[in-house]
C-alpha positions as CSV (number, residue, x, y, z in Angstrom):
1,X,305.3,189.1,176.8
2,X,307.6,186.3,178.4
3,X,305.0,185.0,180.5
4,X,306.6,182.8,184.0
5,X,306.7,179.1,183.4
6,X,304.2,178.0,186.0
7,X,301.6,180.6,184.6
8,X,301.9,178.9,180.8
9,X,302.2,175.7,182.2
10,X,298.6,176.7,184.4
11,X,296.9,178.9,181.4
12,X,297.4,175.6,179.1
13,X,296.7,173.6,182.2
14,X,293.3,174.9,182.9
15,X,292.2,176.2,179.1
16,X,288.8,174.4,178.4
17,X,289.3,172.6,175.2
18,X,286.8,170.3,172.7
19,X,286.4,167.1,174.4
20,X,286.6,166.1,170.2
21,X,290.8,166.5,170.9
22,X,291.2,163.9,173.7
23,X,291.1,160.9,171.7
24,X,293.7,161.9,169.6
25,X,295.6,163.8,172.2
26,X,295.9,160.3,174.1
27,X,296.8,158.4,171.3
28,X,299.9,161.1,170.6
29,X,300.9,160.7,174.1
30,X,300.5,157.4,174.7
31,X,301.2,155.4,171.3
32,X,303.0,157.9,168.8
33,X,305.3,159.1,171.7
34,X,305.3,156.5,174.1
35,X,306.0,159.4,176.8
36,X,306.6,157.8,179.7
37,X,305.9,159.6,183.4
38,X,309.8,160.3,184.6
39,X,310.3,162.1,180.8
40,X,310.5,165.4,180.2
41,X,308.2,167.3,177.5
42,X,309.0,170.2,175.9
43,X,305.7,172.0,174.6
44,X,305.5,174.5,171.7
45,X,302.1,176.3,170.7
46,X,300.7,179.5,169.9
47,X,297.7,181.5,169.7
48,X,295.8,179.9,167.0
49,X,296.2,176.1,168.3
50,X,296.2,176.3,172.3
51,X,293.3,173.9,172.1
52,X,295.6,171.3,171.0
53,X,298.4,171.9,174.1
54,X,295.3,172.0,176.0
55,X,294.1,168.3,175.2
56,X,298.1,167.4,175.0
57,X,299.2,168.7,178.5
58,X,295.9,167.2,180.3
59,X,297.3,163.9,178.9
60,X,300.3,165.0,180.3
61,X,299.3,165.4,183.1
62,X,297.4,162.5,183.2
63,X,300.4,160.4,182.8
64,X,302.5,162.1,185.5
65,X,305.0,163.5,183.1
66,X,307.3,167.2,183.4
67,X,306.2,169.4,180.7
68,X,307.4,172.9,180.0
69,X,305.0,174.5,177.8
70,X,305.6,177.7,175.1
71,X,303.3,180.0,173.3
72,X,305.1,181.2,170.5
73,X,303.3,184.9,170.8
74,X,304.1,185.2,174.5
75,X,307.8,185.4,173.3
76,X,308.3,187.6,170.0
77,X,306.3,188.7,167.3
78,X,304.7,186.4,164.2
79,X,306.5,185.3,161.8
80,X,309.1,183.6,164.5
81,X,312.7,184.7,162.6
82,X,314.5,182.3,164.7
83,X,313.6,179.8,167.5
84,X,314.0,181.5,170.6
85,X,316.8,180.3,173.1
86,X,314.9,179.6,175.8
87,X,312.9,177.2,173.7
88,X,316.0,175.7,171.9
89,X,318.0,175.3,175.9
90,X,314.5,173.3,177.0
91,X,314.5,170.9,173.4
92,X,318.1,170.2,174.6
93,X,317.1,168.5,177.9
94,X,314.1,167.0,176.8
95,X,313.1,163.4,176.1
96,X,310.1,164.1,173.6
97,X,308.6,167.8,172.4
98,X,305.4,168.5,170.9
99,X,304.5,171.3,168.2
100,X,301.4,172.1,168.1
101,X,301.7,175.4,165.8
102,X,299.6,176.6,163.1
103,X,302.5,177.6,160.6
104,X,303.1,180.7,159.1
105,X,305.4,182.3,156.1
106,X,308.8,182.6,157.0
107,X,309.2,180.8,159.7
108,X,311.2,178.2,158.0
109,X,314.1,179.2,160.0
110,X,313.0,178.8,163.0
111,X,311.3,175.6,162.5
112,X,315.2,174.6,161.0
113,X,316.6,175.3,163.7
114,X,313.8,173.0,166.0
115,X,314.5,170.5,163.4
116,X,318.2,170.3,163.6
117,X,317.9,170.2,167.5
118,X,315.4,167.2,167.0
119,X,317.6,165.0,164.7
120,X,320.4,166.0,166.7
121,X,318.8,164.4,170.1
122,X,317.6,161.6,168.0
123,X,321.1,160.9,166.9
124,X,322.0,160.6,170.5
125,X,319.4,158.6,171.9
126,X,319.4,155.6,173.2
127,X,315.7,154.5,173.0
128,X,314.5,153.5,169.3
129,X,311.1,153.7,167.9
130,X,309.1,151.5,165.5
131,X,311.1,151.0,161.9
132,X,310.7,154.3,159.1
133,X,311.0,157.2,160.8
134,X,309.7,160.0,160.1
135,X,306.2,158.4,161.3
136,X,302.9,159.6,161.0
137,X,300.2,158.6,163.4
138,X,297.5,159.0,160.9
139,X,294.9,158.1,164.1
140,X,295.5,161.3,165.6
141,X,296.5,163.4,163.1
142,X,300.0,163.8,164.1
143,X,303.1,163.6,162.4
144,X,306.0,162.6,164.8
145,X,309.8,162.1,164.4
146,X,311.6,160.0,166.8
147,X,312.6,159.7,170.1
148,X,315.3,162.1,171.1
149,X,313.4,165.3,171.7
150,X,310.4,164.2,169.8
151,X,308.3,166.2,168.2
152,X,304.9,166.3,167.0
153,X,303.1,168.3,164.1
154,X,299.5,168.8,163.4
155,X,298.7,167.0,159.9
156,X,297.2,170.2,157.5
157,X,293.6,168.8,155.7
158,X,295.7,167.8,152.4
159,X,298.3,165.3,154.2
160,X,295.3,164.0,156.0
161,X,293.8,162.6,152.5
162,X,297.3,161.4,150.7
């Protein structure tokens, strides 16, 4: 189910989420990313981790920013074989992008073909981040790659602890 971009943008918008997540939601938006409010945000979830947009696009929201959110179920079946288009057209005319996605087997793929839209951006960007990226902003429990179309991926219990 392709569901219309206001209504993801609203069921994300008005999802109640743990109060626990704001903290690190701000800190994503507002020190890993640096999103400022004319950017555009390109926001990819799914089922298992909606809390996560949740706290993200209130933040977002917050800040005055354009967001187009994504549930990955809304648009194909689990495992995701490739990224779908409509995700990959948005990362292209985005400033930063958030992934919020609880991984699964063999979605490598698709998460390639994010990742090589990503670095591409970032090659082509203007606007530089701190020094070593890859980054992670072990505060929040994000790990972020750089400006560009940005994206964000929730640290698993293991990386949190190395």
């Amino acid at each position: 189910m392709n569901l219309p971009v206001t209504q993801t943008n609203h069921q994300l918008s008005t999802l109640t989420f743990d109060p626990e997540l704001t903290p690190g939601a701000r800190n994503a938006v507002n020190v890993c990313l640096r999103i400022q409010p004319n950017e555009k945000v390109t926001i990819i979830t799914d089922d298992a981790t909606k809390e996560i947009a949740a706290s993200i696009v209130r933040e977002l929201e917050q800040l005055g920013s354009t967001y187009r959110a994504w549930v990955l179920e809304d648009l194909a079946p689990r495992p995701l074989r490739d990224l779908p288009q409509e995700i990959a057209d948005n990362l292209e005319t985005s400033e930063a992008s958030i992934f919020a996605v609880q991984a699964q087997a063999n979605e490598l793929r698709s998460r390639m073909q994010m990742t090589d839209i990503v670095n591409r951006r970032h090659s082509e960007s203007s606007r530089d981040g701190p020094a070593g990226f890859p980054y992670s902003c072990e505060n929040c429990g994000w790990h972020g790659f750089d400006r560009g179309a940005e994206s964000l991926v929730p640290l698993d219990q293991d990386e949190r602890n190395h």
